[in-house]
Z-matrix of the N, CA and C atoms (Angstrom, degrees):
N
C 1 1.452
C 2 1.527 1 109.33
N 3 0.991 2 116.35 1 135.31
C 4 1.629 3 124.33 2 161.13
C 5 1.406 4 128.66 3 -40.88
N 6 1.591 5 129.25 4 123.83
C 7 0.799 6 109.93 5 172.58
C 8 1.623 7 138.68 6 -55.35
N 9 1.638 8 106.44 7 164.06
C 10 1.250 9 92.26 8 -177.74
C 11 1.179 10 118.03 9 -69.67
N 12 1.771 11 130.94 10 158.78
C 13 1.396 12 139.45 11 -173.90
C 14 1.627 13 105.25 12 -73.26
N 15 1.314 14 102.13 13 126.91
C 16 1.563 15 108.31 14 -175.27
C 17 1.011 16 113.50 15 -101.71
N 18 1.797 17 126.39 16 136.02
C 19 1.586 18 117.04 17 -144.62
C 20 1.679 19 100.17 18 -80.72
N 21 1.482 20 104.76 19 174.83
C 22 1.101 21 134.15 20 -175.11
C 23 1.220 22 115.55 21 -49.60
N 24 1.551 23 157.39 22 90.70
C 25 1.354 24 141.12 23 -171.26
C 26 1.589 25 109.28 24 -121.09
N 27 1.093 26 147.89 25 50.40
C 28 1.326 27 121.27 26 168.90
C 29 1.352 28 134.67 27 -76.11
N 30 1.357 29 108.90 28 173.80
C 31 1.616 30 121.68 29 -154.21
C 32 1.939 31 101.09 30 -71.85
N 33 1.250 32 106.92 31 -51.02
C 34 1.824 33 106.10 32 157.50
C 35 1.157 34 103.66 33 -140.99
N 36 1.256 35 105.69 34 -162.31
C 37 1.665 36 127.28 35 -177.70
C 38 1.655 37 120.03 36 -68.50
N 39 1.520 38 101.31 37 -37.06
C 40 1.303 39 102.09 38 175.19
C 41 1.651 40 122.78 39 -92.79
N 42 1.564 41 113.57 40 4.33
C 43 1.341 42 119.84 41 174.37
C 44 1.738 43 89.07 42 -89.37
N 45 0.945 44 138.62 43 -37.55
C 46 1.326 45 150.07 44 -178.42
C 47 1.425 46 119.82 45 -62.13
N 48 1.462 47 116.82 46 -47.55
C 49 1.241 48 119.28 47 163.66
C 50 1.848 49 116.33 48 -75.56
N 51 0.995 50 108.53 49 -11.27
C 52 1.702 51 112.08 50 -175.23
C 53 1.730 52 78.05 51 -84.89
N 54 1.067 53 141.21 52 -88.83
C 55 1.404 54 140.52 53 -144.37
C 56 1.060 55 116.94 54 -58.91
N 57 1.701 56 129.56 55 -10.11
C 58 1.105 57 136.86 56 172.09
C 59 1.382 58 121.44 57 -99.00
N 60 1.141 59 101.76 58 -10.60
C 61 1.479 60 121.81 59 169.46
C 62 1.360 61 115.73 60 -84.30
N 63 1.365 62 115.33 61 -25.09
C 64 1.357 63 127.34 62 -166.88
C 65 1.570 64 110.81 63 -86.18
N 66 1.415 65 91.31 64 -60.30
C 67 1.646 66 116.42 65 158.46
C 68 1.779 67 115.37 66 -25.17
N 69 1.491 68 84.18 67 -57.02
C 70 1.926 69 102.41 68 -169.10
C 71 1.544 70 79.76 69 -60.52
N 72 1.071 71 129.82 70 -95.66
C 73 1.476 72 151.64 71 -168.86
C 74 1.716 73 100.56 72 -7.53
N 75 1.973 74 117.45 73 -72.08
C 76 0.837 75 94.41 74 -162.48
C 77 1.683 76 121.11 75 -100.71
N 78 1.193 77 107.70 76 41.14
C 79 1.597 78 135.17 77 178.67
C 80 2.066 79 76.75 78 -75.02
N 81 0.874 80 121.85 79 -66.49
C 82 2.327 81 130.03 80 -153.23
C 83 1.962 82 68.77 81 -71.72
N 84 1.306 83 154.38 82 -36.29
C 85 1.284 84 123.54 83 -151.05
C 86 1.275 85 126.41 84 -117.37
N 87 1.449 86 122.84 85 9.67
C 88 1.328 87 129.70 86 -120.12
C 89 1.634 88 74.85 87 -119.97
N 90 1.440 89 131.50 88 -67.03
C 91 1.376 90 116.31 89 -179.73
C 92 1.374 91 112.08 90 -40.32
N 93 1.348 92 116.76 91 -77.07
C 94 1.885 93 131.60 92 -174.38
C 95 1.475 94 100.48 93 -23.02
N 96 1.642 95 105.73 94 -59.34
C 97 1.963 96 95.98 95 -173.59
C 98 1.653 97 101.15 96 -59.26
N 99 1.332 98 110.36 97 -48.51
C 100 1.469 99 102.21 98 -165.27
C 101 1.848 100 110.63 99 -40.40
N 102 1.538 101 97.62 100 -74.68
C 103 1.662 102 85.50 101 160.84
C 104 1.125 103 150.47 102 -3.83
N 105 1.344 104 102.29 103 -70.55
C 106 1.638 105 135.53 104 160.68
C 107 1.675 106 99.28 105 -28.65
N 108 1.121 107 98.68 106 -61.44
C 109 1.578 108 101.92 107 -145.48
C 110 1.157 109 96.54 108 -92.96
N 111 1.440 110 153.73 109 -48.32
C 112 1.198 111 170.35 110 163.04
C 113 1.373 112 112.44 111 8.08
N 114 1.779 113 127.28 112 -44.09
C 115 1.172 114 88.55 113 168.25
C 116 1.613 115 121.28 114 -68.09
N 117 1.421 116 105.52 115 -36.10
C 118 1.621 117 85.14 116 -176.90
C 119 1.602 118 120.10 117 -49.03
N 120 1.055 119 123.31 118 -43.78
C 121 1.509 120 137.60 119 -170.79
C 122 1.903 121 87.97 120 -46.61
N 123 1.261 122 117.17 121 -59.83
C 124 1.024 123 105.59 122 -171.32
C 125 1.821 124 124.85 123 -85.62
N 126 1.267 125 101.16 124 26.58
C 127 1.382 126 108.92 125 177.60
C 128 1.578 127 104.48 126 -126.50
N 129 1.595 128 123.48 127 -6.87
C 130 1.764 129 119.18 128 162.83
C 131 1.527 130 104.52 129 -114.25
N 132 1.153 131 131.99 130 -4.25
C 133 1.577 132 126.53 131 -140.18
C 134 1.444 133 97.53 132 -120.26
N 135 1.500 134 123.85 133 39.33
C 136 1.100 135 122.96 134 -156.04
C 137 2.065 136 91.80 135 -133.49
N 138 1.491 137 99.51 136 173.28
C 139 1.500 138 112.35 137 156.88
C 140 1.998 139 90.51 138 55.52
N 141 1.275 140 127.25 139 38.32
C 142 1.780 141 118.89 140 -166.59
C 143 1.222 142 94.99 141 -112.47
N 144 1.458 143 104.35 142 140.64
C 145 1.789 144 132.50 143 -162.73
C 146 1.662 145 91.80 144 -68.27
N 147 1.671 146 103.78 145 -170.80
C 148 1.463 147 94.28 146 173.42
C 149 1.531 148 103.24 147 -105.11
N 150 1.534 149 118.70 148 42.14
C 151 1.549 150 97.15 149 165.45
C 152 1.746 151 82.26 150 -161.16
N 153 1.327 152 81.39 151 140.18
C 154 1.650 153 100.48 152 -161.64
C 155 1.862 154 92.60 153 -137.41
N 156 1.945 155 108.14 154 142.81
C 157 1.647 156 118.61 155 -178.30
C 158 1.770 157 62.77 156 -110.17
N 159 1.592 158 102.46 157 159.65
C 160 1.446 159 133.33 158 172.84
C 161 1.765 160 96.21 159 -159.17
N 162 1.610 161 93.55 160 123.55
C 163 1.540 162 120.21 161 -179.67
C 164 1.461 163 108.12 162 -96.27
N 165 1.269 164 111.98 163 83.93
C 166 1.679 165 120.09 164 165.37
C 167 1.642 166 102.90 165 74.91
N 168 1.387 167 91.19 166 80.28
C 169 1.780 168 108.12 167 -172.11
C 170 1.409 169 101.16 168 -92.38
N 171 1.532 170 118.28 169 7.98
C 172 1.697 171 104.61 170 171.36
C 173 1.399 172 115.70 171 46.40
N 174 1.418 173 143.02 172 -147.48
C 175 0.916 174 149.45 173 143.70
C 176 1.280 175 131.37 174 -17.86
N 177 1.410 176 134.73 175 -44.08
C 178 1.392 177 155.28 176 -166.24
C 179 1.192 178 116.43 177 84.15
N 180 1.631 179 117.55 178 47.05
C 181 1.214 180 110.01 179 161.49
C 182 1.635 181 146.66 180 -43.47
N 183 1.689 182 91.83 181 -22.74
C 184 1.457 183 114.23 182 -178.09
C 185 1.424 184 110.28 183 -107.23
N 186 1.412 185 131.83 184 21.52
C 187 0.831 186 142.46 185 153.10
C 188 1.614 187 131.95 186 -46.13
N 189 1.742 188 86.41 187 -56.67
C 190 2.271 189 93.65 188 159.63
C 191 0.754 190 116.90 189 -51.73
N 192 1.326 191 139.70 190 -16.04
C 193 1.502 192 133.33 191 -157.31
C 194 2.221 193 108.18 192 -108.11
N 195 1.366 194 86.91 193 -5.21
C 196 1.483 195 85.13 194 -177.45
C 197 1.223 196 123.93 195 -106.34
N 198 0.996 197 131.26 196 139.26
C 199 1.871 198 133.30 197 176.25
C 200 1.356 199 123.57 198 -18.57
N 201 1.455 200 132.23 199 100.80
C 202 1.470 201 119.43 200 172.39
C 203 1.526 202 96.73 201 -29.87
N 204 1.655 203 88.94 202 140.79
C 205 1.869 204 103.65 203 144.99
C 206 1.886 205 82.99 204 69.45
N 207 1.221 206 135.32 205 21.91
C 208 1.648 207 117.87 206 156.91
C 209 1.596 208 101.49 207 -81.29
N 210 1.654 209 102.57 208 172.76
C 211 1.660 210 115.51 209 -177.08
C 212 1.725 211 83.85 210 -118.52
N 213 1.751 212 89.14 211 124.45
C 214 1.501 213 94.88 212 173.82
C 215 1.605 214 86.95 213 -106.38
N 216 1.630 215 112.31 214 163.93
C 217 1.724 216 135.79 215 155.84
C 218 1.244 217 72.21 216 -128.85
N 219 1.916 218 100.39 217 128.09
C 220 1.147 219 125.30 218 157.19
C 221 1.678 220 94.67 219 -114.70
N 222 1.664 221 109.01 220 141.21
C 223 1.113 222 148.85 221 160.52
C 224 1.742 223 119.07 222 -77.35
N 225 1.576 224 121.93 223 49.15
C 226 1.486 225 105.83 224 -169.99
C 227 1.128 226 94.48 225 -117.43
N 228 1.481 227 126.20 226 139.12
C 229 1.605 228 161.49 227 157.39
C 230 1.415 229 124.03 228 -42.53
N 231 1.873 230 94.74 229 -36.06
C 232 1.510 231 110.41 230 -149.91
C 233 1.774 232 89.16 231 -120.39
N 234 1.316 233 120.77 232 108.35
C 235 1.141 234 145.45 233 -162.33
C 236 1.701 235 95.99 234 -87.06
N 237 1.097 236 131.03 235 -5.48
C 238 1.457 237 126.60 236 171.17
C 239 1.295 238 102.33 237 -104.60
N 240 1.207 239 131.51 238 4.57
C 241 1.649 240 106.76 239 158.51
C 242 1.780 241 100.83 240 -110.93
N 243 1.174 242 114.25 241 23.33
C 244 1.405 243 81.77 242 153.45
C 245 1.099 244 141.75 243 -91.82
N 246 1.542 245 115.67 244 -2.48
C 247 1.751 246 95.75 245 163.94
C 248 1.315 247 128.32 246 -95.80
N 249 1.894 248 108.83 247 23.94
C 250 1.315 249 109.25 248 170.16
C 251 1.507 250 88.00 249 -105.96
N 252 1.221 251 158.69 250 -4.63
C 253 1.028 252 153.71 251 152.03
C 254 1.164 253 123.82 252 -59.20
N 255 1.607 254 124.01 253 -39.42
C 256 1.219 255 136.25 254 159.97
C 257 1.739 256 125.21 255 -53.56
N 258 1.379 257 95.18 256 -38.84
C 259 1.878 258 113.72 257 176.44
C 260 1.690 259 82.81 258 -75.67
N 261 0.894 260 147.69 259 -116.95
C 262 1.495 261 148.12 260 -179.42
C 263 1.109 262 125.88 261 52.54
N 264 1.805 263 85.44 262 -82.51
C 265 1.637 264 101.75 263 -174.71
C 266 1.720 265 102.27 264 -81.04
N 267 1.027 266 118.91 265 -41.56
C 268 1.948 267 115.17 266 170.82
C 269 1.575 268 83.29 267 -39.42
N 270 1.081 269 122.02 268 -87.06
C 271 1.541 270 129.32 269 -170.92
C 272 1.463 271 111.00 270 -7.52
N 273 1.446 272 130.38 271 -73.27
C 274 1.390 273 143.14 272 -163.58
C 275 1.086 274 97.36 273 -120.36
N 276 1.745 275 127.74 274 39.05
C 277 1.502 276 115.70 275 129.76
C 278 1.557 277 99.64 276 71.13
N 279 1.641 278 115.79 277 28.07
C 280 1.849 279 109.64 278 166.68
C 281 1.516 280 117.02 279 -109.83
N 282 1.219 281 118.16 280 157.26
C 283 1.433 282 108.35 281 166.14
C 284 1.869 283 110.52 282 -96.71
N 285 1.241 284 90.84 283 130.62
C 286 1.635 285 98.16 284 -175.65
C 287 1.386 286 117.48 285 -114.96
N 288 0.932 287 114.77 286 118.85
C 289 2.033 288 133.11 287 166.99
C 290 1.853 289 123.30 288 -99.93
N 291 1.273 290 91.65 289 68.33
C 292 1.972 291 95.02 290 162.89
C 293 1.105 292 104.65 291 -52.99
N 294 1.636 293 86.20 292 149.97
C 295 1.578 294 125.00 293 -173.55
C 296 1.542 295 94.98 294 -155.77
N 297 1.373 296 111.44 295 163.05
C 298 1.419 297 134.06 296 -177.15
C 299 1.662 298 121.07 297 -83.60
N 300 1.394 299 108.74 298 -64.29
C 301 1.481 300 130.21 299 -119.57
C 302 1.405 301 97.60 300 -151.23
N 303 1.790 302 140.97 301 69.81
C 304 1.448 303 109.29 302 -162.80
C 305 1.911 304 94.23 303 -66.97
N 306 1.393 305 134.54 304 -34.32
C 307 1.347 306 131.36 305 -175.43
C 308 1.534 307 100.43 306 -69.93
N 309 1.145 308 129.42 307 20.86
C 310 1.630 309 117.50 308 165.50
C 311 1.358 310 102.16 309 -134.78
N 312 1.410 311 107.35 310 -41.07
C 313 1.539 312 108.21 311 -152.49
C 314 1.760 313 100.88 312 -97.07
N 315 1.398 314 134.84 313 47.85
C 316 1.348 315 143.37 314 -127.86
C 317 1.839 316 104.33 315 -68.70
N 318 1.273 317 136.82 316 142.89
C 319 1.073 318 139.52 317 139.29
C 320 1.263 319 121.60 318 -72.91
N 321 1.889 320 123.06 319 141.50
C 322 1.487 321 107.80 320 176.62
C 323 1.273 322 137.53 321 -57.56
N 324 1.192 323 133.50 322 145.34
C 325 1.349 324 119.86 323 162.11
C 326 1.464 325 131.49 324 -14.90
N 327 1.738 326 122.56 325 118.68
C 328 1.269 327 119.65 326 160.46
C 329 1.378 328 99.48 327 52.04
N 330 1.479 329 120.71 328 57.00
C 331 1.551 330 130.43 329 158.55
C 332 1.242 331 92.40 330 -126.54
N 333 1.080 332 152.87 331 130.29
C 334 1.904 333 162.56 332 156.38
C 335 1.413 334 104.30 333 146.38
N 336 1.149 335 115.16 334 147.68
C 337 1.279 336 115.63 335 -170.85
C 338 1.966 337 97.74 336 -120.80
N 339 1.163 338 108.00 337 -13.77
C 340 1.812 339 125.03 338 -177.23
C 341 1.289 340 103.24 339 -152.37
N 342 1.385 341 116.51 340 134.19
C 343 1.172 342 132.66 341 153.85
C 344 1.830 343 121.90 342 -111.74
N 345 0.849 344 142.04 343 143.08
C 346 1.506 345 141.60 344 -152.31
C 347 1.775 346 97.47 345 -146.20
N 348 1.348 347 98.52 346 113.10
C 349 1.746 348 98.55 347 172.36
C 350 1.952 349 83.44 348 -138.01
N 351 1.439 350 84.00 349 122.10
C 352 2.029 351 105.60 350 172.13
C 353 1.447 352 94.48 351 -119.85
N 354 1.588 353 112.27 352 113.86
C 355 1.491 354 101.50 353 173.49
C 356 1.236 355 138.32 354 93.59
N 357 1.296 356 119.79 355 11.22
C 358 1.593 357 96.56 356 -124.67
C 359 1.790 358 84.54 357 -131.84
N 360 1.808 359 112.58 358 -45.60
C 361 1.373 360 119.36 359 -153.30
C 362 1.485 361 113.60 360 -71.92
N 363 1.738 362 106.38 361 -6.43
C 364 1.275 363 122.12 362 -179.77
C 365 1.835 364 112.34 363 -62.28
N 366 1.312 365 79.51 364 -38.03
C 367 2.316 366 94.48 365 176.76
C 368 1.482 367 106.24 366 -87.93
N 369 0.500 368 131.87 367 -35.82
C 370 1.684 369 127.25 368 -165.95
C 371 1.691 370 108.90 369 -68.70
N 372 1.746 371 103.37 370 109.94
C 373 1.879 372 98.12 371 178.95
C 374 0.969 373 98.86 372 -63.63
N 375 1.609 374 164.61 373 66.34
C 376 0.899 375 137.80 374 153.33
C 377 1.565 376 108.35 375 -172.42
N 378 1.114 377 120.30 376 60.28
C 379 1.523 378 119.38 377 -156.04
C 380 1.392 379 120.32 378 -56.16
N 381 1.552 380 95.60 379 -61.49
C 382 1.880 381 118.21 380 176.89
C 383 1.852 382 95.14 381 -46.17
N 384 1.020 383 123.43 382 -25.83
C 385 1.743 384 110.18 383 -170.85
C 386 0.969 385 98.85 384 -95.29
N 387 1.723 386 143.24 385 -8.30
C 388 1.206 387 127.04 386 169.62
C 389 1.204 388 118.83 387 -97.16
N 390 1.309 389 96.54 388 -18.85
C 391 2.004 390 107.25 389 162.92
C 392 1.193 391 121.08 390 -63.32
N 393 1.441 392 101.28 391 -25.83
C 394 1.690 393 109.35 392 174.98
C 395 1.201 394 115.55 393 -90.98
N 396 1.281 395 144.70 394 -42.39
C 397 1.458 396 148.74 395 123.21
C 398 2.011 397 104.90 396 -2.82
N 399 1.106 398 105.91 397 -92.37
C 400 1.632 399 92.43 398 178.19
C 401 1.396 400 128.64 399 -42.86
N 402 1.557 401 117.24 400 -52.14
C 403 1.247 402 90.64 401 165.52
C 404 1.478 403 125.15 402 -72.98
N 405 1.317 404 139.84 403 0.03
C 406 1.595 405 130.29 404 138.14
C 407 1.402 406 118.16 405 -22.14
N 408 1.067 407 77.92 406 -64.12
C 409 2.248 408 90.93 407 -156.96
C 410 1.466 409 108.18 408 -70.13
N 411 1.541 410 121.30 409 -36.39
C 412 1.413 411 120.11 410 156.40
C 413 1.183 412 143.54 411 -60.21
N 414 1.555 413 109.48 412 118.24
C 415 1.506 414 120.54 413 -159.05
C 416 1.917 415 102.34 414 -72.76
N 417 1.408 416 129.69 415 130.02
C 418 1.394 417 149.03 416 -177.29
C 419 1.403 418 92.24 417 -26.65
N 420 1.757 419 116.61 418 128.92
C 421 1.213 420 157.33 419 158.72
C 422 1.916 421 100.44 420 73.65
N 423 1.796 422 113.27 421 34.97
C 424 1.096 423 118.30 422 157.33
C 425 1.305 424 127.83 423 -80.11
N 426 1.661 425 127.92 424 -173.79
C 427 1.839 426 97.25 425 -152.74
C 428 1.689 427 70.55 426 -138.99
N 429 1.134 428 106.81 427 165.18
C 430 1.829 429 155.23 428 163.31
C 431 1.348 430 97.53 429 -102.85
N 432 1.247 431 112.29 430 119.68
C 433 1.467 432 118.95 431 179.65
C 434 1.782 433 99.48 432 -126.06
N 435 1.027 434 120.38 433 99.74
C 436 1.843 435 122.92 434 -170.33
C 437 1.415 436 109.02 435 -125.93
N 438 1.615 437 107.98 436 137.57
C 439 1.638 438 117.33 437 176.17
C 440 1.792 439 82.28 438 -123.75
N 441 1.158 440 111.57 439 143.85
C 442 1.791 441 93.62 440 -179.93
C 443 1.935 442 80.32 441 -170.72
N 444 1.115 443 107.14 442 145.79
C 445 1.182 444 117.07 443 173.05
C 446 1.596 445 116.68 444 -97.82
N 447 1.016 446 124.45 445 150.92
C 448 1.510 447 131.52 446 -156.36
C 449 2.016 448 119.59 447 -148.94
N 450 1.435 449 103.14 448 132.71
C 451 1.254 450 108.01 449 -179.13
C 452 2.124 451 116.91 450 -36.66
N 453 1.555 452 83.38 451 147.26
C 454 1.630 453 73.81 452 -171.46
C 455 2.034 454 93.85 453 -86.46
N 456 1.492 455 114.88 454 -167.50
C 457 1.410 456 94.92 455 -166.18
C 458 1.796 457 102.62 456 -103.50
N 459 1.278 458 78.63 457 -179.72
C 460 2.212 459 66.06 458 -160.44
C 461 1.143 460 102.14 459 -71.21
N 462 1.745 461 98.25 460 179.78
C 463 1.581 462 129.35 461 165.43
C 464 1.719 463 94.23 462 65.07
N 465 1.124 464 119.39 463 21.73
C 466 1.783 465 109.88 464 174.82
C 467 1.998 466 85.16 465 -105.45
N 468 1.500 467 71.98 466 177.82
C 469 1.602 468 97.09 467 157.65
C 470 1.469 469 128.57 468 -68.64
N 471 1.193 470 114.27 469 -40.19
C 472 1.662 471 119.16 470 178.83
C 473 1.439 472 106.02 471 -75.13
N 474 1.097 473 137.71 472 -17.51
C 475 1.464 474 148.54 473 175.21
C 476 1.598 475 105.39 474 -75.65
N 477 1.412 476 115.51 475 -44.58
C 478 1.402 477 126.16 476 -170.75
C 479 1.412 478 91.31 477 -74.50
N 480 1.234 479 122.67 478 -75.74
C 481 1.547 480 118.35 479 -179.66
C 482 1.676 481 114.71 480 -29.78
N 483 0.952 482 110.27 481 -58.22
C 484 1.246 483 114.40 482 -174.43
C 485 1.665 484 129.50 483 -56.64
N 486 2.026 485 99.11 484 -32.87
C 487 1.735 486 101.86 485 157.98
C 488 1.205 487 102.14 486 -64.19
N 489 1.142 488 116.44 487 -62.65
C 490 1.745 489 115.85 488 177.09
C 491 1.595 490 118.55 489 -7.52
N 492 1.399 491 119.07 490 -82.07
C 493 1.559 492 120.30 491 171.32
C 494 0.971 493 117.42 492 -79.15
N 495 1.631 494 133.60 493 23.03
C 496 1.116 495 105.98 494 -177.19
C 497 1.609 496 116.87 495 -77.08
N 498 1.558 497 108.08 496 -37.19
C 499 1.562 498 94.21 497 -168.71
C 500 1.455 499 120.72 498 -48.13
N 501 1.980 500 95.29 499 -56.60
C 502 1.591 501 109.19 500 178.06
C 503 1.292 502 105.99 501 -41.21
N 504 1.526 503 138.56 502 -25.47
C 505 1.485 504 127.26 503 -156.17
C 506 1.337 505 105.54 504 -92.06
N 507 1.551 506 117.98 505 -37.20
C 508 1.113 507 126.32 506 -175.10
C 509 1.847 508 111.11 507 -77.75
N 510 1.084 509 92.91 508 -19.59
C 511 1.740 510 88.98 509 160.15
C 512 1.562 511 128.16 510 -62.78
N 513 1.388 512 76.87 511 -59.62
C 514 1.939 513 91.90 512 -175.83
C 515 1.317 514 119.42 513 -76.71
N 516 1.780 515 113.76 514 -16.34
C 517 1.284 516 114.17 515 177.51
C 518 1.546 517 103.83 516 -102.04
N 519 1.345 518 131.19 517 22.57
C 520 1.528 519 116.88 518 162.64
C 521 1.362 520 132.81 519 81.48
N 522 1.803 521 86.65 520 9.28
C 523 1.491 522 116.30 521 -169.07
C 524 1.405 523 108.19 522 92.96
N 525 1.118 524 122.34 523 47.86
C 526 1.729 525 134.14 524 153.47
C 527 1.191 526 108.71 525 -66.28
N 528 1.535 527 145.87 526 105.11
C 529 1.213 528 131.61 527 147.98
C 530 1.664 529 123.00 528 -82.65
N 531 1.484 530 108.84 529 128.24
C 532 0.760 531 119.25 530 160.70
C 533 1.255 532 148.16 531 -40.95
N 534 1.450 533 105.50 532 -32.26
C 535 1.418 534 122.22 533 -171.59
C 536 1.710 535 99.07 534 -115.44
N 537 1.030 536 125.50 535 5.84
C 538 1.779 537 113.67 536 174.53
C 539 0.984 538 133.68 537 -40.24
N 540 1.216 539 112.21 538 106.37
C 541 1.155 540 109.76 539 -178.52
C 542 1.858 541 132.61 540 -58.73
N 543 1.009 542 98.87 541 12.78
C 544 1.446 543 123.13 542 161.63
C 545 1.595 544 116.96 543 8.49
N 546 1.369 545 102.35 544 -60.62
C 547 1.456 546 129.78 545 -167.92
C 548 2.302 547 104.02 546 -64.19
N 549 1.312 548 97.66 547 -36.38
C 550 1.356 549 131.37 548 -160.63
C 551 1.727 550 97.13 549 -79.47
N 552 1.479 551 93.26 550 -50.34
C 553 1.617 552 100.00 551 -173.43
C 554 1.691 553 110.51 552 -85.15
N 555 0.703 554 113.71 553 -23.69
C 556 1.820 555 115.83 554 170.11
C 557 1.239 556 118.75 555 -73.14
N 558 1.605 557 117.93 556 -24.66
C 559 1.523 558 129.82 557 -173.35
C 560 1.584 559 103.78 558 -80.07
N 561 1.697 560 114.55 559 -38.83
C 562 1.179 561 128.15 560 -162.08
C 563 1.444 562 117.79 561 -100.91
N 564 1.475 563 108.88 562 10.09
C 565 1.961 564 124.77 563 -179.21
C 566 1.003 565 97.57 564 -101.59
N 567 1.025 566 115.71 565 160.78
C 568 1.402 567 143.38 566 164.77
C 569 2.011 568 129.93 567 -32.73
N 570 1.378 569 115.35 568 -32.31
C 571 1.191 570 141.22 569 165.51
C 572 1.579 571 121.25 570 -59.36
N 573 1.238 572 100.21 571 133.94
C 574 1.841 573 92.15 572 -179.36
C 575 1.322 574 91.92 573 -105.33
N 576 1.274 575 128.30 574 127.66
C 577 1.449 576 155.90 575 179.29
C 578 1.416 577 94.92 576 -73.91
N 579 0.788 578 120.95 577 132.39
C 580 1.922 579 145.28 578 -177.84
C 581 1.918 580 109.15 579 -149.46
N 582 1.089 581 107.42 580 139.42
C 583 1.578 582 125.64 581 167.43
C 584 1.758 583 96.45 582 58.02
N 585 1.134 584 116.41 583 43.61
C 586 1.792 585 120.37 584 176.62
C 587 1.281 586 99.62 585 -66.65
N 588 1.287 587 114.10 586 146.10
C 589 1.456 588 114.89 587 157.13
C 590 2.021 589 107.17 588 -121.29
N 591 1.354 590 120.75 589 172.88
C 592 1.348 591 109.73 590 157.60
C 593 1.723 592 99.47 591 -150.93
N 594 1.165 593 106.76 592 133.98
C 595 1.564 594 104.62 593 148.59
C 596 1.776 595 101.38 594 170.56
N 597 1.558 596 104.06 595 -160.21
C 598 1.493 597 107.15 596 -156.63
C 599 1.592 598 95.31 597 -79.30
N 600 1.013 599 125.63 598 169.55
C 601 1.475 600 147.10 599 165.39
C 602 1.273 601 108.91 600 -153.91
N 603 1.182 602 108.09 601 114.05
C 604 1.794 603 114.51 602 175.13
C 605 1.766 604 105.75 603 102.18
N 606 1.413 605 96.17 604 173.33
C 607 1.253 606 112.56 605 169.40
C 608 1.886 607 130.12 606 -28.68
N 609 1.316 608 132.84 607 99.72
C 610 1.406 609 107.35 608 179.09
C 611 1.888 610 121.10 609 -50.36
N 612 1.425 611 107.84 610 -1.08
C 613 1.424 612 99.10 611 -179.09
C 614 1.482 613 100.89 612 -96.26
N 615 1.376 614 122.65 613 6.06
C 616 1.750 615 120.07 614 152.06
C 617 0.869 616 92.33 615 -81.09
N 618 1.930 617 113.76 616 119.76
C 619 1.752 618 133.26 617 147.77
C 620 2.036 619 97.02 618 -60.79
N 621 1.447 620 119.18 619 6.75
C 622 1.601 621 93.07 620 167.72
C 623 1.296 622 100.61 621 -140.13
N 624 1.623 623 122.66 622 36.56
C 625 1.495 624 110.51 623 149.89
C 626 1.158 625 138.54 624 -55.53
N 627 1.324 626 116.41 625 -34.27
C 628 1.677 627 137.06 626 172.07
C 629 1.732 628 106.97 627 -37.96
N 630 1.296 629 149.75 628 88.65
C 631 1.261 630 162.26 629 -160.29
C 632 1.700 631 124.60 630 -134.81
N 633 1.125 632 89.54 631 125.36
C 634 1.404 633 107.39 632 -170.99
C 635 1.266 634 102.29 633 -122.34
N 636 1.774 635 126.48 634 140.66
C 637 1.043 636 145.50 635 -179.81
C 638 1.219 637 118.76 636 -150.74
N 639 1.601 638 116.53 637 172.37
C 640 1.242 639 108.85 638 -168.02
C 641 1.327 640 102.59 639 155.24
């Protein structure tokens, strides 16, 4: 069974209204991206133990994709999706344990055998420290499993588009950057990248089709 839903705490009112807004928002988007993204999902999200860390599982879109009866630690920020996170795992038969903060809320050393970030490294101020954080908590020759969308390369057009929305995007997306260098920070961690893929998925009028996995 899922853990129980842990109450509402944010830092003020307006970190509170951004996440509920976000929440609201991606309740209308959360299938469409899944789609979107899906083949990758189904080209890393495969062969997974029964206990899986997931870095800002939103909703639990990637929930179908995991082993009846696995133990997820979900990593979510945004305290309004947990009771669609909670319906989820009842849903596909997982046991689920929220958490906040993996850089606050710490797991021990080299306990996880998978970690799963869909989406995710685009929001995080601080990427390289959460790259360093995961590989912490992962026990020797455990895997990083990432679909994450990534800056297109400069001086093109898809780069221009992409300063273009970024502010508006980073509003409405909760701190989505557009331009993350994402691609930059995975090359330069600690992890040896194996079975990468990169290219568009979805619409070219998504400034974050550009996707890299692996």
């Amino acid at each position: 069974m899922p853990a129980a839903t842990p109450a509402i705490q944010s830092t003020d009112h307006r970190t509170a209204r951004r996440q509920q807004r976000f929440a609201k928002l991606w309740r209308s988007m959360d299938q469409a991206v899944h789609e979107q993204v899906l083949p990758a999902k189904r080209a890393v999200l495969h062969d997974l133990p029964a206990h899986i860390v997931e870095i800002g599982p939103g909703r639990g879109s990637n929930f179908s994709l995991y082993p009846q009866g696995a133990r997820v630690v979900g990593f979510e920020p945004n305290p309004y999706f947990d009771d669609d996170l909670g319906e989820a795992a009842r849903e596909h038969g997982l046991e689920l344990e929220l958490r906040r903060d993996l850089l606050a809320d710490r797991l021990p050393a080299a306990s996880a055998d998978v970690v799963v970030s869909t989406l995710v490294l685009c929001s995080v101020p601080d990427a390289p420290a959460m790259l360093d954080e995961i590989w912490r908590v992962l026990k020797p020759g455990g895997r990083l499993l990432f679909i994450e969308h990534v800056a297109a390369p400069q001086h093109g057009l898809r780069r221009a588009y992409q300063r273009l929305v970024r502010r508006p995007w980073r509003w409405l997306g909760d701190g989505c950057d557009t331009c993350a260098r994402t691609a930059e920070q995975l090359e330069a961690s600690r992890f040896e990248l194996s079975d990468t893929e990169l290219r568009p998925l979805g619409s070219n009028l998504d400034p974050t089709n550009l996707t890299m996995w692996g």
